[in-house]
C-alpha positions in Angstrom: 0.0 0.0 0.0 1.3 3.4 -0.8 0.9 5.8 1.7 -0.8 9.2 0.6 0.5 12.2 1.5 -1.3 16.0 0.4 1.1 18.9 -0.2 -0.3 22.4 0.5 1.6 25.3 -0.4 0.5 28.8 -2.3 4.2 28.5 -4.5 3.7 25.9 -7.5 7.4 25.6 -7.3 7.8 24.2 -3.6 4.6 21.9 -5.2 6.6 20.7 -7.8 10.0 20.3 -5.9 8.6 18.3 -2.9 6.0 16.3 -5.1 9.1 15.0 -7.4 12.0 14.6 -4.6 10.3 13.0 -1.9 9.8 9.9 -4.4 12.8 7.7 -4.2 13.5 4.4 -5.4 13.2 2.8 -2.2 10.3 4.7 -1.0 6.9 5.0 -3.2 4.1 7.9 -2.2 0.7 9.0 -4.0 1.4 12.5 -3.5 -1.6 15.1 -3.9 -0.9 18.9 -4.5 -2.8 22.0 -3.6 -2.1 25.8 -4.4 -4.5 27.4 -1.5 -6.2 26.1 1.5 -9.6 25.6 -0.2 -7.9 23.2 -2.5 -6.7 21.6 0.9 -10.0 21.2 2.5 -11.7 19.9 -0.8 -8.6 17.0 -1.1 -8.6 16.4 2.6 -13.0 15.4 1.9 -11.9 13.3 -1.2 -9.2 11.3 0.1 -7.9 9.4 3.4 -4.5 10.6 4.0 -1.4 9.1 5.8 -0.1 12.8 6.5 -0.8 16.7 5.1 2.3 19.2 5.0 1.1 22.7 4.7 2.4 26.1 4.2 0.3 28.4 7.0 0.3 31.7 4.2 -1.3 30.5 1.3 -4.3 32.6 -1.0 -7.8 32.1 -0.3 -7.9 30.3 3.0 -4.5 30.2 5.2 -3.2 27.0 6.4 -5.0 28.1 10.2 -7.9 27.4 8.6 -6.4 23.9 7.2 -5.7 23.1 10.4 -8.3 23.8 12.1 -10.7 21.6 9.6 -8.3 18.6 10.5 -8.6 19.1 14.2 -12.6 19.1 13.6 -12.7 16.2 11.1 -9.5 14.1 10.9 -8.0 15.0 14.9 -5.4 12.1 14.3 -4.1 13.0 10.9 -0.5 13.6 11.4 0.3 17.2 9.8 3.9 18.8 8.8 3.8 22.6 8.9 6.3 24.5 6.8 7.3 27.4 8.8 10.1 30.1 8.4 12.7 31.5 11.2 10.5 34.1 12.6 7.5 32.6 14.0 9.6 29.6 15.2 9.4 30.3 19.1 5.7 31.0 18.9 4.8 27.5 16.8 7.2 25.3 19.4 4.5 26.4 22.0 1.7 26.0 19.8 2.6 22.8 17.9 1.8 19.5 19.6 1.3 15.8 18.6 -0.2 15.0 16.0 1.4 18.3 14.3 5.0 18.8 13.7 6.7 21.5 12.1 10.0 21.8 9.7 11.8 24.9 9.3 12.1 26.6 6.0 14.2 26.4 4.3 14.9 22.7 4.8 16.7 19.9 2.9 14.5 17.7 1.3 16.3 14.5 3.4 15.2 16.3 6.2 11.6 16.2 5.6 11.3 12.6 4.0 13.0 11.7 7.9 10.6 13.5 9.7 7.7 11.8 7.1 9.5 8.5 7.8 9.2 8.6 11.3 5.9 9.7 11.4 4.4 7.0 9.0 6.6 4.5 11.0 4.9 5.9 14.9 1.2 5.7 13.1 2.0 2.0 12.2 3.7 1.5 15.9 0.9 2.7 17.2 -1.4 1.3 14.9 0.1 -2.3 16.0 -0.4 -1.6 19.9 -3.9 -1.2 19.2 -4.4 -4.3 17.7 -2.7 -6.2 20.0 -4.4 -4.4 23.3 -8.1 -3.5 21.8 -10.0 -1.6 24.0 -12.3 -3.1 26.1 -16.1 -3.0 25.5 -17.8 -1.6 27.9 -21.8 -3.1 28.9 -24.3 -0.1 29.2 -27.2 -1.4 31.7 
């Protein structure tokens, strides 16, 4: 199974760059792209993603409003934010599990890690839950 992962950014060139390097030999995605954050929303109703990278300034709707669609709809979709230098301090306070955040500008090895390693706690996680279900609980 390939894992799908949606791209959101407002620059067609960060689109084309991540949606081209973060396929490898050894590692396969389906890879979704979209300019604005309507495009997001729209993808994120269509599809069942294994993780969303976003851009938080994009035209039409911002990435806020990206985000905060997923923490309505899809609360355990793991979600990469694209952030630059300034607003650093203020998102390490704000960001928390299952959001991350990657510095621009980054290496492209950097992100496919931090994809890696997210894909590979979803399935960790996914495993203990299968292993310890939850019990059912009897409502008299």
């Amino acid at each position: 199974m390939r894992h799908k992962i949606l791209i959101a950014d407002g620059d067609r060139q960060i689109l084309t760059i991540l949606s081209e390097r973060l396929n490898t030999k050894n590692v396969q995605y389906e890879i979704f792209t979209a300019k604005n954050g309507l495009e997001a929303i729209l993808a994120l109703q269509k599809h069942r993603f294994s993780v969303v990278i976003t851009e938080i300034k994009m035209p039409k709707v911002n990435g806020m409003v990206v985000l905060g669609y997923m923490a309505k709809n899809f609360p355990e979709l793991p979600c990469i934010i694209m952030t630059d230098n300034s607003a650093l301090l203020a998102k390490k306070r704000l960001i928390k599990e299952p959001l991350h955040y990657i510095d621009k500008p980054f290496k492209i090895q950097e992100l496919a890690e931090l994809i890696t390693k997210i894909l590979e706690e979803k399935k960790n996680l996914g495993a203990y839950f299968m292993a310890y279900p939850f019990p059912v609980f009897l409502n008299y």
